[in-house]
C-alpha positions in Angstrom: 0.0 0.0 0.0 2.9 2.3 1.0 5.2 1.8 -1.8 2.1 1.8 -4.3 0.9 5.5 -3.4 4.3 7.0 -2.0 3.3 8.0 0.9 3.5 6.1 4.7 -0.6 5.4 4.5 -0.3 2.5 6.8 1.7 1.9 10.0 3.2 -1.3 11.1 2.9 -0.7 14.7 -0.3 0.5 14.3 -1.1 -2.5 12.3 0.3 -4.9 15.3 -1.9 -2.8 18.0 -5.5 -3.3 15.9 -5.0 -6.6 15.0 -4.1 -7.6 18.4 -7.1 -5.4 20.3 -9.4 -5.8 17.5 -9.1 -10.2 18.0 -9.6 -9.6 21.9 -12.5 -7.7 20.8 -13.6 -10.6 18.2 -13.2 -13.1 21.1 -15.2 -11.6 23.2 -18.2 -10.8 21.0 -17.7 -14.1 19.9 -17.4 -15.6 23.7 -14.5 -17.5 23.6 -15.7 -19.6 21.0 -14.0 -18.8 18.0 -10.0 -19.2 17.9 -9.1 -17.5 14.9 -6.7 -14.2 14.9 -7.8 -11.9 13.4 -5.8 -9.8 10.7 -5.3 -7.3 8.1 -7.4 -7.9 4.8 -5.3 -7.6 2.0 -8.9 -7.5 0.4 -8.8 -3.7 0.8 -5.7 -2.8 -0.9 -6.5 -1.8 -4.3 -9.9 -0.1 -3.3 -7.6 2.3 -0.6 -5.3 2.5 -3.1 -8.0 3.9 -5.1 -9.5 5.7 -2.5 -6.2 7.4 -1.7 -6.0 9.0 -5.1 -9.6 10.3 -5.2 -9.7 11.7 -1.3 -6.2 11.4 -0.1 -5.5 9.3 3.2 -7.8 10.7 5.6 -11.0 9.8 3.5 -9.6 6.0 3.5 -10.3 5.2 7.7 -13.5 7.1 7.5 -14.1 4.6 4.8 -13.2 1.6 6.4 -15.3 3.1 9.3 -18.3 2.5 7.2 -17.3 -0.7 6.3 -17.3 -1.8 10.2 -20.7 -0.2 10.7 -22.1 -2.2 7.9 -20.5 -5.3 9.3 -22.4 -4.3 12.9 -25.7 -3.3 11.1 -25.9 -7.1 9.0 -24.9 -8.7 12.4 -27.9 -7.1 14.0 -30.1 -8.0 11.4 -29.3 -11.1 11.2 -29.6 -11.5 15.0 -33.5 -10.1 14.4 -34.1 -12.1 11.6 -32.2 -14.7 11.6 -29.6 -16.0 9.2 -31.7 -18.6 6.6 -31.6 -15.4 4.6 -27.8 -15.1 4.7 -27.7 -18.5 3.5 -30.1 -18.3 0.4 -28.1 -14.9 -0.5 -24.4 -16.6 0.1 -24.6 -20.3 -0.7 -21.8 -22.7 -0.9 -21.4 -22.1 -5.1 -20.9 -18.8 -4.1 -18.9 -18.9 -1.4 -16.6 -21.4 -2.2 -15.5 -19.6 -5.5 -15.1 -16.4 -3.9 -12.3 -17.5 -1.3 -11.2 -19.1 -4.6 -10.8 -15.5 -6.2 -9.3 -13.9 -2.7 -6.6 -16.7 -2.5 -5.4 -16.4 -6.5 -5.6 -12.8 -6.5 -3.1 -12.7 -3.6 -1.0 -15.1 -5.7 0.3 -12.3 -7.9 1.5 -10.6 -4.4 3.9 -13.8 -3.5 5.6 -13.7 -7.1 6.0 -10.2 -7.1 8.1 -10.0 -3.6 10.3 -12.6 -4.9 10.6 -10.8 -8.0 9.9 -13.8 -10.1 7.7 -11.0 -11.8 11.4 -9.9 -13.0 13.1 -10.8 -16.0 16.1 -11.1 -14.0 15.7 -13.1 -10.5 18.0 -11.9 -8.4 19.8 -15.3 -7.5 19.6 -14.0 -3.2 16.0 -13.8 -3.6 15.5 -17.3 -4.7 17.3 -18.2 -1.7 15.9 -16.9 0.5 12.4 -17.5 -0.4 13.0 -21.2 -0.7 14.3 -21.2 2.9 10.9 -19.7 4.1 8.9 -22.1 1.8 11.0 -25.1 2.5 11.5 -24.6 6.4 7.7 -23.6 7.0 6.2 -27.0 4.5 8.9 -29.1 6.3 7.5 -28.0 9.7 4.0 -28.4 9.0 4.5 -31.6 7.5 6.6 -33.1 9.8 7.0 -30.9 12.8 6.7 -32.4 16.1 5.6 -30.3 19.2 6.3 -26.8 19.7 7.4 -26.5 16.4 4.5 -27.6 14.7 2.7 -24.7 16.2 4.9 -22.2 15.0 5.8 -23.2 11.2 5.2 -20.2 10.0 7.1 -17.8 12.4 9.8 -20.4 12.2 10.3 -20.0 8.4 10.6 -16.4 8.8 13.2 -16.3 11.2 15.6 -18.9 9.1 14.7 -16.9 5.9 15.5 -14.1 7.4 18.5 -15.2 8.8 19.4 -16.2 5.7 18.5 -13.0 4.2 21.0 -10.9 6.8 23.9 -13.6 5.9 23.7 -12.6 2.2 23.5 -8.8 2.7 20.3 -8.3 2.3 19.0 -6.8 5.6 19.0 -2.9 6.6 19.5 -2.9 10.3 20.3 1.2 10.5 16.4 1.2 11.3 17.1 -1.1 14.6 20.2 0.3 15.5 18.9 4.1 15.4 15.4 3.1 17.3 14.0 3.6 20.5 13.4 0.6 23.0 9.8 2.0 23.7 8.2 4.3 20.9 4.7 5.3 20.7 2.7 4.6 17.4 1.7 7.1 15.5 -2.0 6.9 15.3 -4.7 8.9 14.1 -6.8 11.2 16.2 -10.3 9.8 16.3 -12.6 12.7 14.4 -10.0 14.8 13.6 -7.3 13.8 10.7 -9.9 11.9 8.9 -12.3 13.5 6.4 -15.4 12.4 4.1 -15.5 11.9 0.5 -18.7 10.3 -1.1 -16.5 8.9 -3.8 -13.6 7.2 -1.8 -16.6 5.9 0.3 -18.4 4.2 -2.6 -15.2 2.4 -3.6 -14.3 1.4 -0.4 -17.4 0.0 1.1 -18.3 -2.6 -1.6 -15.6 -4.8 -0.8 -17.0 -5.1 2.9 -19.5 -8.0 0.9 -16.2 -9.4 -0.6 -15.1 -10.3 2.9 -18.6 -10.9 4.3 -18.6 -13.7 1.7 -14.9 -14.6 3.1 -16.3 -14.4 6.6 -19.1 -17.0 6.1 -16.7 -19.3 3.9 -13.7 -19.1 6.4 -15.6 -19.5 9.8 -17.4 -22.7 7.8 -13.7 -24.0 6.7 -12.8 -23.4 10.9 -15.7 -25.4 11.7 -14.7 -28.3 9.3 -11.3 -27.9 11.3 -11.9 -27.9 15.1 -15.1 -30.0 14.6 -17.9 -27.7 15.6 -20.9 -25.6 13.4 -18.9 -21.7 14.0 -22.2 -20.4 12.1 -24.4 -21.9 15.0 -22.6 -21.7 17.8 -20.9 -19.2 18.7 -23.4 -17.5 15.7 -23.0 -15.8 12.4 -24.1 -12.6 14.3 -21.9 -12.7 16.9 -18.9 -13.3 14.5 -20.1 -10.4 12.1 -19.9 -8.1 14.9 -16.9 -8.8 16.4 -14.9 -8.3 12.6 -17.1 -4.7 12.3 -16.1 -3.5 15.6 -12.4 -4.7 15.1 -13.0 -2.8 11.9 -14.3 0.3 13.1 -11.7 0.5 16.3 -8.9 0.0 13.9 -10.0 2.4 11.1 -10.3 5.0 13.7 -6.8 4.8 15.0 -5.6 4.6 11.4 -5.0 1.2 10.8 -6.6 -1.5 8.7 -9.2 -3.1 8.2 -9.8 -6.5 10.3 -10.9 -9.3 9.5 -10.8 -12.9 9.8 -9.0 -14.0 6.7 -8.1 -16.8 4.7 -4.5 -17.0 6.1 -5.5 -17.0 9.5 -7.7 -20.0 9.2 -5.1 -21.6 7.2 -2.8 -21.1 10.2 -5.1 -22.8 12.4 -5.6 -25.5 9.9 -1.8 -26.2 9.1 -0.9 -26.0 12.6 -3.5 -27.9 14.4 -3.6 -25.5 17.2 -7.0 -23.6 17.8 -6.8 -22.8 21.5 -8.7 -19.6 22.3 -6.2 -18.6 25.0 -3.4 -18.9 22.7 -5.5 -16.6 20.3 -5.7 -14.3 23.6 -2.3 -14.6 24.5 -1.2 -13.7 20.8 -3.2 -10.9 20.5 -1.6 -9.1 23.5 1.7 -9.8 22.0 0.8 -8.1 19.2 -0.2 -5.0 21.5 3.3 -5.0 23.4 5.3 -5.5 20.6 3.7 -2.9 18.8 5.9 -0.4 21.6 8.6 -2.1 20.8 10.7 0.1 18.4 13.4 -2.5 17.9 10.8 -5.0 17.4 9.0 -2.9 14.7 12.1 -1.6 12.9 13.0 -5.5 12.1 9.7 -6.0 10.8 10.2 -2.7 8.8 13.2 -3.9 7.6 12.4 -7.5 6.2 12.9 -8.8 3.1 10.4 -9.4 0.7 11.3 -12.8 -0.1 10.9 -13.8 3.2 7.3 -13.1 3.1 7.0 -14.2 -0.3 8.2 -17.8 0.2 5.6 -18.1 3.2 2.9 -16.6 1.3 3.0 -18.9 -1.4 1.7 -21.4 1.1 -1.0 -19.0 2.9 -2.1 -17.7 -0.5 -2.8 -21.3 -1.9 -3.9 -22.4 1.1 -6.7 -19.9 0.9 -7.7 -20.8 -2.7 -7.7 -24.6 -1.8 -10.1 -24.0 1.2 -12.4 -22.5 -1.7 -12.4 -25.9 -3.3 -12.2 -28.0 0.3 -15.3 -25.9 0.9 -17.2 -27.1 -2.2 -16.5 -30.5 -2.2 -17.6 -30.0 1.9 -20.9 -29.0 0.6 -21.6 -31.5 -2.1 -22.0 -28.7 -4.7 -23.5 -30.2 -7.8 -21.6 -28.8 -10.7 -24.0 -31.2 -12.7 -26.2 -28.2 -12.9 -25.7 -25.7 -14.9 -27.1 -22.5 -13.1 -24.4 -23.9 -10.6 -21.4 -24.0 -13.1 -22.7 -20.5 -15.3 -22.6 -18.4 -10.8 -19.5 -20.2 -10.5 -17.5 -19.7 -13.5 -18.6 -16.0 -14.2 -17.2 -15.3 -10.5 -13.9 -16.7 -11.2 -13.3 -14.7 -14.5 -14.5 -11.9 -12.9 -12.5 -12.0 -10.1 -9.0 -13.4 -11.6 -9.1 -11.4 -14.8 -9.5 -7.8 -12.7 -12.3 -6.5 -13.7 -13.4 -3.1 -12.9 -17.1 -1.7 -13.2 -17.0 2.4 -13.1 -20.5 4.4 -12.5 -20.4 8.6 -13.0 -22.9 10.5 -12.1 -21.5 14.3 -12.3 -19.1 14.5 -9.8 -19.9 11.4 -8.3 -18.3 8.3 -9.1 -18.2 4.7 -8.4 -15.9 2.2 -8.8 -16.3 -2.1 -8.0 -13.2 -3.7 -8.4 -12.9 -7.6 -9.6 -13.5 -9.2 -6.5 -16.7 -6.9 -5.1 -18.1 -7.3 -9.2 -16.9 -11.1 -9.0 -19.3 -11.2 -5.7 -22.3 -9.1 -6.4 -22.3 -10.7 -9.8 -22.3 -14.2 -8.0 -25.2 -13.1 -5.8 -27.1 -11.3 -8.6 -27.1 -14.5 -11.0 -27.7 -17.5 -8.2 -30.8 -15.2 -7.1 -32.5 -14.7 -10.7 -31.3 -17.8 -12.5 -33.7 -20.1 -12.0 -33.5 -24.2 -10.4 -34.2 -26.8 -13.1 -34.4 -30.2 -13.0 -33.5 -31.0 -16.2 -30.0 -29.1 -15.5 -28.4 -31.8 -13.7 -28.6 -34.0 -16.8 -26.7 -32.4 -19.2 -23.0 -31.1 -18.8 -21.1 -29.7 -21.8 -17.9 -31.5 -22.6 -14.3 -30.3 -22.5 -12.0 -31.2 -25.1 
């Protein structure tokens, strides 16, 4: 986001500190019934990217605020209503497609901080993403013990070991910082301001990750063996990622949610205690003080991350697929294969849907079009019989 706009938009420590209050907040919305961290959706990128250049950086939080509201506002619906409705507007064909989309539209991400995106691959970068990737599949797979908790904070460290052995590491940041340093945050009300605009292009992608949400607390559930959607409730889970959302957003940080690679963490690992979630989240809080701390995490690679992410990042896509075969979706039927397939192209080929109005204008980026579109055509096209007996053949 930083390097994109060329400005310091978003805040590391800040990051840390939201993340870590915003899953105590999760947790207890959710009663201590939910053990998933929660983190910063790379969902929400491009639309604050593009938010940025229409209203600058203090229309972006106010934007995100929104987004938590509307979170908080479907939770409290559905608490009144029920959620049968949720599940006729967001079935498994949609779903399952759409954290599809999330996880291979990160993929780009991954090759990019290797630089295999590159003509030329520098030959240190290889390296050192390989040692992430190798150490953190060779934990997983075969860790024992601690160390199959921890795969992926264990890759990082060797990578980035690695990394500071071939000259790749800038420690001036750690040498010249503080041992306690406050964050810079936003002031609540005042540096943020409202654009229409920026808000319209923001705010779509909260169903993007709504339809994340649904698909990643069902994966959970599949994981630790209990119905997340029933108990501790949709409702309850819904609220706790919009006030995460909203508390971060107002002291300028990101939005929250409970993502893809989180549950893929918890589903590599094996380890979905609640107090470790706790006890992780208030790590995140004190190490967000820790200028040392945050100037490493300034000053890593991007390799290292992009050797771990190729695992997180497919992860998320195959939990799209683990989540259809889960449901028994019948791709016999064709309205099934036409929502399905038009989400995909949607969503992986980046496309963009602009609306202008005067001086008002609205932009839905691939994955919000790949969503809505997804909704739109599994709500209008209608069930036939006769679909599940014909399938058109692929040569």
């Amino acid at each position: 986001m930083n390097s994109t706009v060329g400005e310091p938009v978003l805040s590391v420590p800040v990051a840390l500190i939201t993340s870590g209050i915003g899953t105590l907040i999760y947790v207890i919305c959710t009663r201590n019934r939910s053990p998933v961290y929660l983190g910063s959706s790379f969902a929400f990128i491009a639309p604050m990217v593009a938010g940025y250049a229409i209203g600058g950086k203090s229309s972006i939080f106010s934007a995100l605020m929104v987004v938590g509201l509307v979170y908080v506002a479907i939770a409290i619906i559905i608490r009144a209503t029920g959620k049968e409705w949720i599940n006729k507007l967001l079935p498994p064909v949609i779903v399952g497609p759409m954290i599809m989309v999330i996880g291979l539209c990160l993929a780009p991400t991954a090759i990019q901080e290797i630089g295999l995106d590159q003509a030329v691959v520098p030959i240190n970068n290889i390296i050192v993403a390989l040692a992430a990737f190798l150490t953190t599949a060779v934990i997983a797979i075969r860790g024992k013990g601690v160390l199959k908790v921890i795969p992926f904070l264990i890759g990082i460290i060797v990578a980035y070991v690695v990394a500071a052995l071939l000259g790749m590491v800038d420690f001036s940041g750690f040498f010249s910082a503080s041992l306690f340093e406050v964050p810079e945050f936003y002031m609540p009300f005042i540096n943020y301001s409202f654009n229409p605009t920026a808000l319209l292009t923001i705010v779509p992608i909260a169903l993007v990750t709504m339809v994340e949400h649904v698909g990643d607390h069902k994966v959970l559930g599949e994981i630790i063996g209990r119905d997340l959607i029933q108990d501790p409730g949709l409702n309850k889970t819904l609220l706790g990622d919009g006030l995460a959302t909203f508390f971060a957003a107002l002291l300028g940080g990101p939005a929250n949610t409970t993502y893809g690679e989180n549950t893929s963490v918890v589903g590599l690992t094996r380890v979905a205690s609640i107090y470790v979630i706790g006890l992780t989240a208030v790590f995140a809080v004190i190490f967000a003080f820790s200028g040392h701390l945050t100037a490493l995490l300034a000053a890593m690679p991007n390799p290292v991350i992009g050797g771990v992410a190729i695992l997180l990042y497919g992860f998320i896509a195959v939990n799209g697929v683990k989540l259809l075969i889960q449901e028994e979706v019948d791709f016999n039927n064709n309205k099934n294969i036409v929502v399905a397939a038009t989400m995909l192209v949607l969503g992986l080929g980046g496309a963009t849907l602009s609306v202008a109005q005067g001086d008002l204008s609205v932009s839905i980026s691939g994955m919000a079009l790949a969503a809505i579109a997804g909704v739109i055509l599994n709500l209008i096209i209608p069930e036939r019989k006769e679909d599940n007996k014909f399938v058109p053949e692929v040569k």
